[in-house]
N, CA and C atoms as an extended XYZ file, in Angstrom:
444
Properties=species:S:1:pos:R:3:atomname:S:1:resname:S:1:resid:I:1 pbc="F F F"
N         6.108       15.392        2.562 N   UNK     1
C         6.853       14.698        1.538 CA  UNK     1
C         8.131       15.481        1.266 C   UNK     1
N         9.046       15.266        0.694 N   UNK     2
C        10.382       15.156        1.029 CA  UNK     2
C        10.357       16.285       -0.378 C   UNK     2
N        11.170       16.806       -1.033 N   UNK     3
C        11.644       17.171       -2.085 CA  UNK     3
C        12.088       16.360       -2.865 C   UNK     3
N        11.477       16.303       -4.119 N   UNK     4
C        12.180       15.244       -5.346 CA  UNK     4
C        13.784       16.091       -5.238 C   UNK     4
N        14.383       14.649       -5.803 N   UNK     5
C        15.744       15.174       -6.155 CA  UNK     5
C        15.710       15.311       -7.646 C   UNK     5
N        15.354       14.628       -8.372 N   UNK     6
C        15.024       15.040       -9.627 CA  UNK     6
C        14.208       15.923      -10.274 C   UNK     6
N        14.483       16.761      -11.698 N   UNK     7
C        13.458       17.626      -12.132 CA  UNK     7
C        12.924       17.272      -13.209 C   UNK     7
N        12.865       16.255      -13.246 N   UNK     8
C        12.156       15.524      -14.696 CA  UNK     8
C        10.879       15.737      -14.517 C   UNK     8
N        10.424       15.779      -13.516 N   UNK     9
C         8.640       15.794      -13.604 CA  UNK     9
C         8.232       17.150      -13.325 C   UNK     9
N         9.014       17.943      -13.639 N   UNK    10
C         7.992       19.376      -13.974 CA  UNK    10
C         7.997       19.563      -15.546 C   UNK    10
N         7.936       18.562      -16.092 N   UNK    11
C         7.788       19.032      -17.965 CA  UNK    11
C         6.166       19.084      -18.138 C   UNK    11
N         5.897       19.946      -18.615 N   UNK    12
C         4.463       20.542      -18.894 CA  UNK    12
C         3.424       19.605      -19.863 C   UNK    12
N         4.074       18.608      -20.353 N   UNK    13
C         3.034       18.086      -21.424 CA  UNK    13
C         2.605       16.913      -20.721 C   UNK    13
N         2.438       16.830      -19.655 N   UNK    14
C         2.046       15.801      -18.913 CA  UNK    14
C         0.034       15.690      -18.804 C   UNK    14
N        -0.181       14.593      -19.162 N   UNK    15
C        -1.765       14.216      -19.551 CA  UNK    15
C        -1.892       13.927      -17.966 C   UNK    15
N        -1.620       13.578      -17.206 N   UNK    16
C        -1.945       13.177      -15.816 CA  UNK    16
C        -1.314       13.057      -14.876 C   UNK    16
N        -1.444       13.676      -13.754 N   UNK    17
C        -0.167       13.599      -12.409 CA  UNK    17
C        -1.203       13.420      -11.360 C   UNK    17
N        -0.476       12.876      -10.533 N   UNK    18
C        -1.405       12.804       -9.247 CA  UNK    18
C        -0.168       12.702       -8.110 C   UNK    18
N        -0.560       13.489       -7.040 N   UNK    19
C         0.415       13.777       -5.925 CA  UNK    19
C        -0.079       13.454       -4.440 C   UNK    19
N        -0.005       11.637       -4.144 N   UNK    20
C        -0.866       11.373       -2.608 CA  UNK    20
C        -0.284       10.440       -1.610 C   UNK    20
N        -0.850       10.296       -0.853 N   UNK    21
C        -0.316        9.562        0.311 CA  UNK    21
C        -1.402        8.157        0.892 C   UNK    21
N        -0.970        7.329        0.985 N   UNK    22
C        -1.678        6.267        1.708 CA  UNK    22
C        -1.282        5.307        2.417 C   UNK    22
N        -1.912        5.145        3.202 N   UNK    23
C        -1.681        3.939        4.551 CA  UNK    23
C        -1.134        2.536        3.965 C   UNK    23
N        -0.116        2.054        4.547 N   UNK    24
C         0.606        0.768        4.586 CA  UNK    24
C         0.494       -0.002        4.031 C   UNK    24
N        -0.761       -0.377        3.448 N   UNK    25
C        -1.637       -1.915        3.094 CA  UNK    25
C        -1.443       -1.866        1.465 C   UNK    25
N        -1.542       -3.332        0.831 N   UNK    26
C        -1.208       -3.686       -0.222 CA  UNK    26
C        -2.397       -3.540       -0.751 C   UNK    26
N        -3.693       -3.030       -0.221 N   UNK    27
C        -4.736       -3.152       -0.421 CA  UNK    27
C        -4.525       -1.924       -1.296 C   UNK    27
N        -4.277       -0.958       -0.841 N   UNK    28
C        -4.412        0.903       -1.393 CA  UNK    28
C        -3.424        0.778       -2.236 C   UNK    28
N        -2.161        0.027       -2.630 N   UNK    29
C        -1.168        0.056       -2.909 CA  UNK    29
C        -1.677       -0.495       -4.511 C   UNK    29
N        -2.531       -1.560       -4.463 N   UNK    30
C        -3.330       -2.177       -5.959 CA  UNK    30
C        -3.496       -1.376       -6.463 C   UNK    30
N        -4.656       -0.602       -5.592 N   UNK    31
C        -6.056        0.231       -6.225 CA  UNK    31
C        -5.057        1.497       -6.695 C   UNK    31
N        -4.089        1.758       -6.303 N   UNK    32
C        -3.611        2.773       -6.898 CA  UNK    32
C        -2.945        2.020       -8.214 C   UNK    32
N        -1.926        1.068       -8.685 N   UNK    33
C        -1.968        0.247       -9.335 CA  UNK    33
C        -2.775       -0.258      -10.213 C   UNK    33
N        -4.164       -0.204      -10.244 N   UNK    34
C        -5.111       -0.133      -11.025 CA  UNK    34
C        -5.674        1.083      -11.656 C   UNK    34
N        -5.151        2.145      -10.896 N   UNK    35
C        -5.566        3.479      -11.480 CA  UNK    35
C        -4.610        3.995      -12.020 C   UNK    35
N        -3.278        3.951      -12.285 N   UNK    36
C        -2.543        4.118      -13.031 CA  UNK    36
C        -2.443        3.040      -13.967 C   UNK    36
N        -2.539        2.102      -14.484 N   UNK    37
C        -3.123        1.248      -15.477 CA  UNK    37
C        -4.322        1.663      -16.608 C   UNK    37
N        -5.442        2.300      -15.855 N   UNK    38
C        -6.262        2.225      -16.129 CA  UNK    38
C        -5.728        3.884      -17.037 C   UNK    38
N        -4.633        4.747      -16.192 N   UNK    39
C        -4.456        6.195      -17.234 CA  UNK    39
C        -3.658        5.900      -18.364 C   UNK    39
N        -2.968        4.811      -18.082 N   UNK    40
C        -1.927        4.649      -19.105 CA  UNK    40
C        -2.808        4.345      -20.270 C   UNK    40
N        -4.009        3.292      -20.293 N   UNK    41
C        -4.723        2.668      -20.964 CA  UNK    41
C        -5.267        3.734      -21.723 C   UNK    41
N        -5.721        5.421      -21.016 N   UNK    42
C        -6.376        6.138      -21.696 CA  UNK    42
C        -5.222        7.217      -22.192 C   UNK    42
N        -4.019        7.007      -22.515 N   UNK    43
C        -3.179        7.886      -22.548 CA  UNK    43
C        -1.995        6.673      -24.045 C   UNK    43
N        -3.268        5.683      -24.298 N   UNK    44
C        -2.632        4.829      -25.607 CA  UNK    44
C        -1.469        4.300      -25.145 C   UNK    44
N        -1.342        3.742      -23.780 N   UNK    45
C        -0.540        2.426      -23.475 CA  UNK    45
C        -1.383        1.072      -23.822 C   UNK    45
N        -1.333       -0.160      -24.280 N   UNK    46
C        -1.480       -1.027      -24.911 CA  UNK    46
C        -1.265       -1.977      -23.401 C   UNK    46
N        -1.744       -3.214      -23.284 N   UNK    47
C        -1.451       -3.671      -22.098 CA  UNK    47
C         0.127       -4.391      -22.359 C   UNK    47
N         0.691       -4.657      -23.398 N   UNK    48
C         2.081       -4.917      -23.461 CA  UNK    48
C         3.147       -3.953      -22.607 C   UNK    48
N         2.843       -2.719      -23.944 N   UNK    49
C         3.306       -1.403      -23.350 CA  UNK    49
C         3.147       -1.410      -21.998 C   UNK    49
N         2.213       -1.364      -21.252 N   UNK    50
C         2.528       -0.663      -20.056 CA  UNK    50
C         3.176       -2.205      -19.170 C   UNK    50
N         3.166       -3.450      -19.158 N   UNK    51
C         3.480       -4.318      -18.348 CA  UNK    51
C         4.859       -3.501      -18.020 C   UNK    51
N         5.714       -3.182      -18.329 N   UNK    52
C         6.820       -2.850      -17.617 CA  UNK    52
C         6.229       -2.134      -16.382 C   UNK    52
N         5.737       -0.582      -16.642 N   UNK    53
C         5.171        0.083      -15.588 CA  UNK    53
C         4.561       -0.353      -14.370 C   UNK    53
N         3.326       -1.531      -14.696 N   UNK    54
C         2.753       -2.603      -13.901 CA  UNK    54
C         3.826       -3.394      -13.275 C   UNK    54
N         4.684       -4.163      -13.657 N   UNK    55
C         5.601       -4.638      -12.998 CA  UNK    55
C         6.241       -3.891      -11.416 C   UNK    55
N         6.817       -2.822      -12.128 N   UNK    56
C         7.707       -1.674      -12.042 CA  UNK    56
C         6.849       -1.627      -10.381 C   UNK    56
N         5.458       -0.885      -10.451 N   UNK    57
C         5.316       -0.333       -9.787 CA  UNK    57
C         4.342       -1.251       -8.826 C   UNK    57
N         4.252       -2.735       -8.994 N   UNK    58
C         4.453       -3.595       -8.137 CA  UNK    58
C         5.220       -3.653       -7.130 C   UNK    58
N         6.555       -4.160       -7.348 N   UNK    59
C         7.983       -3.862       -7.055 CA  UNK    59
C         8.170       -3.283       -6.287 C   UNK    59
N         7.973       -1.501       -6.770 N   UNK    60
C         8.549       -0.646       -6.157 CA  UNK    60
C         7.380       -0.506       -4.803 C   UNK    60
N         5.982       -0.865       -5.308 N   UNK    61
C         5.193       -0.379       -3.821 CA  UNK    61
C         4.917       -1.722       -2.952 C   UNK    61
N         5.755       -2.540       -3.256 N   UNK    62
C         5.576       -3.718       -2.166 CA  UNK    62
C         6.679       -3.602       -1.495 C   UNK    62
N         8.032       -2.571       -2.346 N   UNK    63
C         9.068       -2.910       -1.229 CA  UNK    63
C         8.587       -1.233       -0.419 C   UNK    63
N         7.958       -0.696       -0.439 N   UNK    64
C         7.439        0.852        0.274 CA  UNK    64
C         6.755        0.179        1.283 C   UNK    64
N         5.735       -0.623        0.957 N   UNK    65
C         4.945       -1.149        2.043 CA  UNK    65
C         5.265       -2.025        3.147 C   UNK    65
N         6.038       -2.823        2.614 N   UNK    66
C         6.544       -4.695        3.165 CA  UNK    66
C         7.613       -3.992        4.211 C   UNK    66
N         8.409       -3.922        3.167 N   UNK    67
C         9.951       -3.572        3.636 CA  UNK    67
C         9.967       -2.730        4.003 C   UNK    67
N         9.885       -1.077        3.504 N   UNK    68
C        10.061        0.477        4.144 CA  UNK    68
C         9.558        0.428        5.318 C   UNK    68
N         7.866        0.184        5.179 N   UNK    69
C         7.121        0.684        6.873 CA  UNK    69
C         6.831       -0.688        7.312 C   UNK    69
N         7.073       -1.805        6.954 N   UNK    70
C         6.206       -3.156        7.657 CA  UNK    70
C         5.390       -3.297        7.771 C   UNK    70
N         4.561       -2.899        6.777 N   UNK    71
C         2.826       -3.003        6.832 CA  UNK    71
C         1.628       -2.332        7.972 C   UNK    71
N         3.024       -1.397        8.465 N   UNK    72
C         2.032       -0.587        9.440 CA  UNK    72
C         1.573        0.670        9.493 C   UNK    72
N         0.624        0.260        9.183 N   UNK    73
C        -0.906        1.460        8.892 CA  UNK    73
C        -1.017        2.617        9.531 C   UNK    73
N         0.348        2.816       10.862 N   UNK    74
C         0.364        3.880       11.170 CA  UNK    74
C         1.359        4.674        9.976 C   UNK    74
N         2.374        4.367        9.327 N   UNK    75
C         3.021        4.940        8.535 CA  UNK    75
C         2.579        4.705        6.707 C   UNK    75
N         2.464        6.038        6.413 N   UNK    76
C         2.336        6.412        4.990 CA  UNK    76
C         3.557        5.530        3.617 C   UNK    76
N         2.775        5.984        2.283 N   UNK    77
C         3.536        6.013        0.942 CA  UNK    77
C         3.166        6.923        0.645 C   UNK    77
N         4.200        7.875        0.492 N   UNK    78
C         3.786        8.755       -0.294 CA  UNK    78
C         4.426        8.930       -2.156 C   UNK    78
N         3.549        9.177       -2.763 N   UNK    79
C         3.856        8.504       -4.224 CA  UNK    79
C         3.147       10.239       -4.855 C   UNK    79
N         3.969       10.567       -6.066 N   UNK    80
C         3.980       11.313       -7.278 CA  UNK    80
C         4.021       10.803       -8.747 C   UNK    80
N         3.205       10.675       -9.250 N   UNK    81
C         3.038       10.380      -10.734 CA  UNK    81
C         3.123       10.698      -11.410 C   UNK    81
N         3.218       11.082      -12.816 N   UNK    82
C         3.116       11.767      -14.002 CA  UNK    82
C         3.137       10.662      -15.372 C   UNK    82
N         2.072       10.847      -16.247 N   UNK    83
C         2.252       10.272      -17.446 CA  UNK    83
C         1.745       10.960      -18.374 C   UNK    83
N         2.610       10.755      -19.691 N   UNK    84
C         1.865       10.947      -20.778 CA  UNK    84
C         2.004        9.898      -21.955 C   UNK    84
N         1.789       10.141      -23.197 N   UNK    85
C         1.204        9.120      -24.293 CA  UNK    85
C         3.154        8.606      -24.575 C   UNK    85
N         4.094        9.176      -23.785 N   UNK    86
C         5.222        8.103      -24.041 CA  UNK    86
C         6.188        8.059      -23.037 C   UNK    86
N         5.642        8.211      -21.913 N   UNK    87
C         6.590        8.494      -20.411 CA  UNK    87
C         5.657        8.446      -19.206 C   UNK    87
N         6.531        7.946      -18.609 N   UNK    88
C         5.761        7.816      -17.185 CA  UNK    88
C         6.568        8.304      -16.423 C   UNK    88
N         6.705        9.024      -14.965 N   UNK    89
C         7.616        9.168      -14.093 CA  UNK    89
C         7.060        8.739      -12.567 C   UNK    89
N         7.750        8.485      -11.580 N   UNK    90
C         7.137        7.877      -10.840 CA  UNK    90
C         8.173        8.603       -9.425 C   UNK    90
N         7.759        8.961       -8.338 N   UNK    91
C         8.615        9.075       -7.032 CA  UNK    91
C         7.876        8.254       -5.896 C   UNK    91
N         8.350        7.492       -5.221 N   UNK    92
C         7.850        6.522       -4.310 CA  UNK    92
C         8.699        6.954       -3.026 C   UNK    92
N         8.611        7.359       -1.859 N   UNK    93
C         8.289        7.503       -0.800 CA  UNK    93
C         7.898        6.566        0.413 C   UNK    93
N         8.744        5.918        1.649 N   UNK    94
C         7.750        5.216        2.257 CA  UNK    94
C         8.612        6.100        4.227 C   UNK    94
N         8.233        5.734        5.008 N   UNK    95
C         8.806        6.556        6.191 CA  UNK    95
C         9.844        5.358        6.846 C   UNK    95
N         9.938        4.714        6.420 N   UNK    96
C        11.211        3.271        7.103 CA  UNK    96
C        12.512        4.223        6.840 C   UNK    96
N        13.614        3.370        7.409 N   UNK    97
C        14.933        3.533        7.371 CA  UNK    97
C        15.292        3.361        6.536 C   UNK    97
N        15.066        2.818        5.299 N   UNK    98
C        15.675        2.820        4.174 CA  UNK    98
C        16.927        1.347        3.745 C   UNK    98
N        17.532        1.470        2.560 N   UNK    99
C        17.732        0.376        2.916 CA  UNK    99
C        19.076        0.784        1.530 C   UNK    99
N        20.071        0.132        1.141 N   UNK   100
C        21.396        0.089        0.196 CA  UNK   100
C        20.812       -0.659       -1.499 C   UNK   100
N        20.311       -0.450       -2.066 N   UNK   101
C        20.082       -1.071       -2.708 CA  UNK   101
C        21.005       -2.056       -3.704 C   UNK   101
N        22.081       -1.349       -3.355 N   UNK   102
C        23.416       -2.177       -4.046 CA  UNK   102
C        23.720       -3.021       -3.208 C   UNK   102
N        23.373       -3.460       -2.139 N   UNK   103
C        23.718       -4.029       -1.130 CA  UNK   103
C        22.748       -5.399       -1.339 C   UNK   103
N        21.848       -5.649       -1.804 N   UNK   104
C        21.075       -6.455       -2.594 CA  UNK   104
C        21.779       -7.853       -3.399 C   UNK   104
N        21.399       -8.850       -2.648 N   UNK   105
C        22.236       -9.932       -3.506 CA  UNK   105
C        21.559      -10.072       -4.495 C   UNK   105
N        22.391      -10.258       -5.606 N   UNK   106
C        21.681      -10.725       -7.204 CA  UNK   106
C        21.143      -11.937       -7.223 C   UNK   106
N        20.166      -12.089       -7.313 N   UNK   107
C        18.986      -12.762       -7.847 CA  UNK   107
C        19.496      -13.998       -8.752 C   UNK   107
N        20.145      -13.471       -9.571 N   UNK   108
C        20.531      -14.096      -10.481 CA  UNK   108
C        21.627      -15.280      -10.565 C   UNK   108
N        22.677      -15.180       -9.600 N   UNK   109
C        23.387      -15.936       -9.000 CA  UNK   109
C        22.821      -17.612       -8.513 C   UNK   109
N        23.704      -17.967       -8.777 N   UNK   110
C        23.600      -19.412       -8.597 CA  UNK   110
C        23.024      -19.626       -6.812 C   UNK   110
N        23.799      -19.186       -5.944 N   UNK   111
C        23.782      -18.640       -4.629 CA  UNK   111
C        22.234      -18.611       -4.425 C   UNK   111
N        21.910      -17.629       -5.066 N   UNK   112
C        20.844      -16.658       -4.932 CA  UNK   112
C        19.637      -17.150       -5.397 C   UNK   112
N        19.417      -18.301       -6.491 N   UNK   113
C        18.363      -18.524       -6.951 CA  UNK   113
C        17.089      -18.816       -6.068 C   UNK   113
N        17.365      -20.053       -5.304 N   UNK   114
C        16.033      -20.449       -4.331 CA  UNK   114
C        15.641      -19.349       -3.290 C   UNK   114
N        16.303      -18.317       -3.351 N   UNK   115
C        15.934      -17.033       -2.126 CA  UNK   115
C        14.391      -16.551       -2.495 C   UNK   115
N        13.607      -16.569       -1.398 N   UNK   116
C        12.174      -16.314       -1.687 CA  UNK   116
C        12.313      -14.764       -2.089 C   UNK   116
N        12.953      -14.155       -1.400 N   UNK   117
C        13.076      -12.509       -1.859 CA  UNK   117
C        14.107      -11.985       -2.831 C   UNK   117
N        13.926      -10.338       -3.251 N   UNK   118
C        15.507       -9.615       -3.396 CA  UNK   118
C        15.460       -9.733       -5.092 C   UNK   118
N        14.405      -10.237       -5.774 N   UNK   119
C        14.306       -9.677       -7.248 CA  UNK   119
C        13.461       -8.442       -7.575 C   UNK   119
N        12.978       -8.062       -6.319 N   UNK   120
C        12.344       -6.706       -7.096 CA  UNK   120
C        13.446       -5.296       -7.318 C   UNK   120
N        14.292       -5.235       -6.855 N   UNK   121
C        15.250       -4.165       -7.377 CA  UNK   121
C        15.490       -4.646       -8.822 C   UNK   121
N        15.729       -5.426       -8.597 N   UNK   122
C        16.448       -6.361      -10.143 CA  UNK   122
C        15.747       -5.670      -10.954 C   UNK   122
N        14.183       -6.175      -10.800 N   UNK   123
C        13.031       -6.109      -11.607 CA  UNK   123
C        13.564       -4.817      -12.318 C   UNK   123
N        13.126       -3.929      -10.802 N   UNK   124
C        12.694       -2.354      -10.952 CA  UNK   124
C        13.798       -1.492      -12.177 C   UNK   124
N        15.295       -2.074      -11.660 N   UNK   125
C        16.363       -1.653      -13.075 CA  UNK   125
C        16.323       -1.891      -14.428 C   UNK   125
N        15.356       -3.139      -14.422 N   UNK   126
C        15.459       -3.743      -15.892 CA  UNK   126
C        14.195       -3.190      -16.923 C   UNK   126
N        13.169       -2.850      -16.124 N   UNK   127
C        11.941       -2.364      -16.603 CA  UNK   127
C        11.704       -0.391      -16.767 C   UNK   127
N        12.987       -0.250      -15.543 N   UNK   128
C        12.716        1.053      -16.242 CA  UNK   128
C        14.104        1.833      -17.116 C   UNK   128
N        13.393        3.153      -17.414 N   UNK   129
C        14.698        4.051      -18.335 CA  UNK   129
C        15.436        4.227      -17.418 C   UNK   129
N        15.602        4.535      -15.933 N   UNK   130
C        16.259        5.135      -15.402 CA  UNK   130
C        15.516        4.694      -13.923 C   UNK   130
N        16.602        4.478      -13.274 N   UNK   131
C        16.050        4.238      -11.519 CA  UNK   131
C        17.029        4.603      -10.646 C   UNK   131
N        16.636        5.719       -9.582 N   UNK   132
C        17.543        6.048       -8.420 CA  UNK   132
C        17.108        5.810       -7.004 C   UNK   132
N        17.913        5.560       -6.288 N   UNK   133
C        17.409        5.822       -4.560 CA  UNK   133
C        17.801        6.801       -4.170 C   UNK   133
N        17.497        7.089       -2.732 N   UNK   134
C        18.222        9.032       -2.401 CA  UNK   134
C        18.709        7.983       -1.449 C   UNK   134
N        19.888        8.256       -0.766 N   UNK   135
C        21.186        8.118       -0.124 CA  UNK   135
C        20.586        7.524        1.291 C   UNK   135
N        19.153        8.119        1.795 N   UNK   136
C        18.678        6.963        2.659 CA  UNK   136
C        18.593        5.574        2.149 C   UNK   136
N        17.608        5.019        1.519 N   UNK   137
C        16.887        4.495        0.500 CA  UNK   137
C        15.901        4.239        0.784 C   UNK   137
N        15.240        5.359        1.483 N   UNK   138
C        13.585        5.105        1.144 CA  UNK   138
C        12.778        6.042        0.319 C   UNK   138
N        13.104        6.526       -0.487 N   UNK   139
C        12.756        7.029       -1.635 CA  UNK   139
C        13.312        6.222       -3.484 C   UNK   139
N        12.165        6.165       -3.911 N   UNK   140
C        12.839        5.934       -5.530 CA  UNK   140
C        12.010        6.566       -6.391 C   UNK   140
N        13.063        6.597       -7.427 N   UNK   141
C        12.446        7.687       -8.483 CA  UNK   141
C        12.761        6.887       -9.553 C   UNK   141
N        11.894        6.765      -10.940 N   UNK   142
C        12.017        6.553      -11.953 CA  UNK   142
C        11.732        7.021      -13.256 C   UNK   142
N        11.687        6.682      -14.241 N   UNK   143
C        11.373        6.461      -15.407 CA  UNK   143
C        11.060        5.468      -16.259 C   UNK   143
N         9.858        5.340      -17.083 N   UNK   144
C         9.414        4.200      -18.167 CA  UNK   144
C         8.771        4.750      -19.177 C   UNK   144
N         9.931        4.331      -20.516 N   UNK   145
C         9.328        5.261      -21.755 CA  UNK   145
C         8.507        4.057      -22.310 C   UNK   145
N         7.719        4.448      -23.074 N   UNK   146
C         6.761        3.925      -23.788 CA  UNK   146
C         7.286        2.650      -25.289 C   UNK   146
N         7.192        1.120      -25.344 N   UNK   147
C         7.595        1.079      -25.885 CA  UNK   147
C         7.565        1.026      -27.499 C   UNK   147
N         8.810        1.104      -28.457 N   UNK   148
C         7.978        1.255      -29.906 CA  UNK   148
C         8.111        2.516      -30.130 C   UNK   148
């Protein structure tokens, strides 16, 4: 795994981190998705509260899986977590070429509406505090504060 470019996630009051890797499939991609749900839940996220995060990290691990590696099970996600009772941080990882994320037609556009794809960046900006790519773009890093 690559070096975060960010140092937000070495702050010490963190209730839960987890640092792993898994194969291609949307299958592992849930279950991890369900287990970060399930910390937020014990860390007094509310299921309102955390829908951003849930969203978020929909988003971000369907475009790791789909898009980064193409669903192939020979190539990894590798993902870093951290939450506590009013922050989440997140680094997502996938081994593809990466991709411009500004380069992304808006969603939102008249143009753009009937396009089956290309709202999950959208998503991913609007739901969190803060979202970057590293200059490949197959890495993203975020933030989602707690809301309230």
């Amino acid at each position: 795994m690559s070096d975060a470019f960010d140092l937000r996630q070495t702050s010490t009051d963190w209730l839960w981190t987890k640092e792993f890797s898994f194969d291609s499939s949307m299958d592992a991609a849930h279950s991890f998705i369900d287990e970060i749900m399930a910390q937020l839940e014990s860390a007094g996220w509310g299921m309102k509260e955390a829908f951003a995060a849930n969203m978020t990290f929909e988003e971000a691990l369907i475009n790791a899986v789909q898009h980064g590696n193409h669903s192939d099970l020979e190539k990894q996600v590798h993902v870093i977590c951290r939450l506590n009772g009013k922050l989440v941080y997140a680094r997502i990882e996938d081994e593809g070429n990466g991709f411009d994320p500004d380069s992304v037609p808006d969603p939102t556009k008249e143009d753009n509406l009937l396009m089956a794809s290309g709202r999950g960046v959208l998503l991913i900006r609007q739901f969190t505090s803060w979202s970057k790519w590293n200059d490949v773009g197959n890495v993203l890093e975020f933030e989602i504060e707690k809301p309230g």
